[in-house]
N, C-alpha and C positions, 0 to 999 in steps of 0.2 A: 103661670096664674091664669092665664088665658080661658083655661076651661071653668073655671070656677067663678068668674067675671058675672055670672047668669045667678049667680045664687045667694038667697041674703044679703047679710051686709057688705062682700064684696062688690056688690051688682055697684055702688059708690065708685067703686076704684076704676070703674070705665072712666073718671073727669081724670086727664092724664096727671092733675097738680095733687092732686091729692093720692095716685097712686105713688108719684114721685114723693112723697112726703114719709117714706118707706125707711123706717129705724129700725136697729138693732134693740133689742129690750131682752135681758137676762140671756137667755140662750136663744131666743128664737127672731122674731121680725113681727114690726106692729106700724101699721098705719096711723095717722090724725083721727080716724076716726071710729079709734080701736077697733079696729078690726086686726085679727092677728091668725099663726100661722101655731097649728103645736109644731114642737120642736122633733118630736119622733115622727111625727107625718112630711116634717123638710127633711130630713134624715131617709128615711123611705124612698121617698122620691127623687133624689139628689142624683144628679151624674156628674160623673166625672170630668174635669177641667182641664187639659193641658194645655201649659203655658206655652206659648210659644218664646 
């Protein structure tokens, strides 16, 4: 999220309590203070996880 911290209604999500306020909604992720993510742009952007 980092880069997009600067823009709109993200630029909110720099107060750490409200970025932590960070739900699951339908398929995608949404903040308190709806701010939200499309689900094909988290897709897009997504890397890969191994667990260890």
């Amino acid at each position: 999220m980092k880069p997009y911290l600067d823009k709109g209604i993200y630029k909110e999500l720099k107060d750490e309590s409200k970025f932590r306020s960070v739900k699951v909604s339908f398929d995608s992720i949404e903040w308190c203070n709806q701010a939200d993510i499309d689900p094909e742009f988290l897709y897009e952007k997504s890397v890969e996880y191994a667990v260890q």
